[in-house]
C-alpha positions as CSV (number, residue, x, y, z in Angstrom):
1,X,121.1,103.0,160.4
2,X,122.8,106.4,159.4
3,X,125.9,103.9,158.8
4,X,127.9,104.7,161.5
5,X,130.1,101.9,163.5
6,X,129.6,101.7,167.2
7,X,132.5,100.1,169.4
8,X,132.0,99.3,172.9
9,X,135.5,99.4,174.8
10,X,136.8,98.9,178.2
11,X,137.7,102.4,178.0
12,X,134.3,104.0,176.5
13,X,132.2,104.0,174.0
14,X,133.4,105.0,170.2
15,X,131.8,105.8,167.0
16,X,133.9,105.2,164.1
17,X,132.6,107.6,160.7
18,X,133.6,105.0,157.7
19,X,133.4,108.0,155.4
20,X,136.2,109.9,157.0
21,X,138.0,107.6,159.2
22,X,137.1,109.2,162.2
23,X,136.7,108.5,165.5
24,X,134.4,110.0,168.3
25,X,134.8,108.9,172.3
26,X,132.1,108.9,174.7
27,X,133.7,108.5,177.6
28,X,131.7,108.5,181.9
29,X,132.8,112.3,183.6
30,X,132.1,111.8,187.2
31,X,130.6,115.2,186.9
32,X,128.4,115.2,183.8
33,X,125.3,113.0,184.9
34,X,124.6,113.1,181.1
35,X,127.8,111.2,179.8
36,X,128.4,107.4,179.7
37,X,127.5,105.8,182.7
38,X,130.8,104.0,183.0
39,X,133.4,103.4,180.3
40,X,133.3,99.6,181.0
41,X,131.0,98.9,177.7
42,X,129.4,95.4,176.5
43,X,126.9,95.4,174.4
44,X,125.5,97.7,172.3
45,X,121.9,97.9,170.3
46,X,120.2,99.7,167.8
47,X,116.2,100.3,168.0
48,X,113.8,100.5,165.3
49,X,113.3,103.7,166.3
50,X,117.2,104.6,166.2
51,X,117.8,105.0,169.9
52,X,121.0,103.0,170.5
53,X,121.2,101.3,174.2
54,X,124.4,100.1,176.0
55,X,124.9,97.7,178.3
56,X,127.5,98.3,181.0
57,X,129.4,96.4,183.0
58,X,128.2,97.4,186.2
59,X,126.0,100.4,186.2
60,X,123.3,99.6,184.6
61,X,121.3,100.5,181.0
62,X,122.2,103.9,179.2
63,X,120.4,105.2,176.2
64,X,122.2,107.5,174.5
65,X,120.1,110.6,172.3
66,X,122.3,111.0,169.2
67,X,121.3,114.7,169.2
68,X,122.0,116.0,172.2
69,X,124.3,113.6,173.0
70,X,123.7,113.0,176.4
71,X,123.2,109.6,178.2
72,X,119.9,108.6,180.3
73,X,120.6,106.1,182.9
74,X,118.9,103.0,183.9
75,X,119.9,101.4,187.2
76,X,119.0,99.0,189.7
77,X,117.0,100.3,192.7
78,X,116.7,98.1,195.7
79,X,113.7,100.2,196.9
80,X,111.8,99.8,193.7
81,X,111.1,96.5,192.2
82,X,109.9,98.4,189.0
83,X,113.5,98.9,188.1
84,X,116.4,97.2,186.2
85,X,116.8,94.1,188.1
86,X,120.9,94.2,188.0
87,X,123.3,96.9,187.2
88,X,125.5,94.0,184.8
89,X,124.2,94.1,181.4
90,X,125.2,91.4,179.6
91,X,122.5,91.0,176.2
92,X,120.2,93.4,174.8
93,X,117.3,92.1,172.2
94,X,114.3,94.2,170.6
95,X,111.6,91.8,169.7
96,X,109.5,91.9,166.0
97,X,106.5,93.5,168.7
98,X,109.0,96.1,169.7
99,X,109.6,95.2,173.3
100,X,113.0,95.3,174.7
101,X,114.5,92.5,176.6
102,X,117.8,93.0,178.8
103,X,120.0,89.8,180.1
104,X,121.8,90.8,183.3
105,X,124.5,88.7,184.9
106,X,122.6,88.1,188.3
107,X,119.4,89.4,187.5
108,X,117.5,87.6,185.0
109,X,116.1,88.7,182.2
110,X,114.0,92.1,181.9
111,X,111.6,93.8,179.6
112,X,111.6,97.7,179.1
113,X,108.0,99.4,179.2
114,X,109.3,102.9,176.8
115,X,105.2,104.5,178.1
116,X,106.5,104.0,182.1
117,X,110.3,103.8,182.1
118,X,110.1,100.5,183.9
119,X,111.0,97.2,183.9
120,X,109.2,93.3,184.0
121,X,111.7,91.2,185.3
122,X,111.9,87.5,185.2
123,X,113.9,85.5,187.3
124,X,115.3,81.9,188.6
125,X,113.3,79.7,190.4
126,X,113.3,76.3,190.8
127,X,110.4,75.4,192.9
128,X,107.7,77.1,190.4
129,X,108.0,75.8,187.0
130,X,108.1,77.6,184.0
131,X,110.5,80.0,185.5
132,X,114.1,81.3,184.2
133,X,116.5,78.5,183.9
134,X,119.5,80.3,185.4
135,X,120.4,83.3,187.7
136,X,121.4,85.1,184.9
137,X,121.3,85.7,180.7
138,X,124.2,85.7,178.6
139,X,122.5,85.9,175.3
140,X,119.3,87.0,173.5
141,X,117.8,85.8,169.9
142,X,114.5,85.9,168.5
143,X,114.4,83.1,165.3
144,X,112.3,83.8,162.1
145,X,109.1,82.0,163.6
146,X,109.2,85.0,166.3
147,X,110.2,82.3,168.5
148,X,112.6,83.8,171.7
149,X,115.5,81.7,172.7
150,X,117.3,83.1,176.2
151,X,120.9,81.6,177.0
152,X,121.3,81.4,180.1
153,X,124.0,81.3,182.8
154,X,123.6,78.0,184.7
155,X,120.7,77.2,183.4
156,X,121.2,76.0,179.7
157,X,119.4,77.4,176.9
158,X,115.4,78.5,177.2
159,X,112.4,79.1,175.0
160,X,110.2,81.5,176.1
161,X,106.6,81.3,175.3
162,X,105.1,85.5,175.6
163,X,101.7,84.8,175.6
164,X,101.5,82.5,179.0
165,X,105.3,84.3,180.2
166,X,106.7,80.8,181.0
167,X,110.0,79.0,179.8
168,X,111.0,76.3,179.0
169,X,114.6,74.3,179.3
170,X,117.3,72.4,177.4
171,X,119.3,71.7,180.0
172,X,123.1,69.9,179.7
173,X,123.1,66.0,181.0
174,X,126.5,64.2,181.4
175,X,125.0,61.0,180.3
176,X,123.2,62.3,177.1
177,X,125.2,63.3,174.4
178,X,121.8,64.9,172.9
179,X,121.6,67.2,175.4
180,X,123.5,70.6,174.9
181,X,127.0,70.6,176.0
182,X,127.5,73.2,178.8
183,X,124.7,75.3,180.3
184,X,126.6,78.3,180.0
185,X,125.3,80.0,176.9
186,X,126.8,82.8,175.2
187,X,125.7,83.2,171.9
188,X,122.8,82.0,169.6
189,X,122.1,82.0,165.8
190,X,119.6,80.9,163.4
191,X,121.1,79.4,159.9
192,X,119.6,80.2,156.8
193,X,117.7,76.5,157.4
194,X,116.1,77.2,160.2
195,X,118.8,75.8,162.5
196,X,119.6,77.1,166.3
197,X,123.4,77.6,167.1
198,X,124.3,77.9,171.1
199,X,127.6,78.3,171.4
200,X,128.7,77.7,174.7
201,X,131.8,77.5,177.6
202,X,132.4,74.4,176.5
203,X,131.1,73.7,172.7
204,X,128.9,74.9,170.3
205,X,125.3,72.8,170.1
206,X,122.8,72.7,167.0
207,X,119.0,72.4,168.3
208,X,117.2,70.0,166.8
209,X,113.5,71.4,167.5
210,X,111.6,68.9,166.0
211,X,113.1,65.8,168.9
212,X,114.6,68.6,171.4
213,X,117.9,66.8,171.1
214,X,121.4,68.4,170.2
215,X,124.3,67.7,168.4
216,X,127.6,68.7,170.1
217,X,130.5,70.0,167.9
218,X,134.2,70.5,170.2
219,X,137.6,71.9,169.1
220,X,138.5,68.4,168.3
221,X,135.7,68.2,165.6
């Protein structure tokens, strides 16, 4: 918002000033427990309320205060299942009703509560249904309809439905070329039609919502 560039880098975090050409590192000091919780960066996201989060590769959720610029740290707690679910943050999405959603590697998916500091977490399993498709989320998109898609990681793509907390799944078939093409999902993107990209580990897929079906476009194509 203040127009700022944010880089996320194996080797911190950098803000690159446009106006000046500048650059600023962040970078984790074992012995400030207000800098970057590790310098192993992967995503990074901007809040309505200009708090930017960053996802690390292995220790968890930071939220960084612009003004002081210090670090807060959210990480997985085996003792308290009101924490991050996984300390490998691999997607970060606010939603239009200003919740935030975190994709972990192993983890699932979880949602931020700002009034407690804690976390919802929804996870893999195939004996209830409605539940995650996959052990872990890659990607994060909400469309124009306010409709959340979750890509998965061995579980295909997912809508999730808020008001009843369920999901459903488009999973990859080898004998249905309508199906999406891998079930390793690392991107999504709505066209200016409506349209849902997945791009995957093997192809990108556009989502046909009206039949469910898929059409499959490879390097070949």
């Amino acid at each position: 918002k203040l127009g700022m560039v944010w880089i996320g880098t194996e080797g911190g975090l950098d803000r690159w000033d446009r106006s000046t050409g500048k650059f600023t590192h962040y970078r984790h000091d074992p012995t400030n427990a207000g800098s970057l919780g590790e310098n192993l960066v992967q995503c990074i996201f901007e809040d309505k309320s200009g708090s930017l989060w960053l996802g690390t590769q292995s220790s968890g959720l930071d939220r960084f205060d612009r003004t002081s610029g210090k670090f807060t740290h959210f990480r997985h707690d085996p003792l308290n299942p009101k924490s991050i679910s996984d300390n490998r943050i691999y997607a970060l999405l606010e939603d239009r009703r200003g919740d935030l959603w975190i994709g972990t590697y192993g983890g699932g998916l979880n949602r931020f509560d700002r009034k407690t500091n804690t976390f919802k977490v929804y996870v893999q399993n195939d004996s209830l249904p409605g539940r995650l498709g996959g052990p872990g989320v890659w990607s994060l998109y909400e469309d124009r309809e306010g409709v959340m898609w979750v890509g998965t990681y061995k579980g295909g793509l997912d809508r999730f439905d808020r008001e009843t907390e369920t999901f459903t799944h488009f999973r990859s078939d080898p004998s249905n070329s309508r199906t999406i093409s891998n079930e390793n999902v690392l991107c999504l993107l709505e066209d200016r039609r409506g349209g849902l990209w997945a791009g995957t580990m093997n192809g990108l897929n556009r989502l046909d919502r009206e039949t469910g079906t898929f059409q499959r476009y490879f390097e070949k194509d």
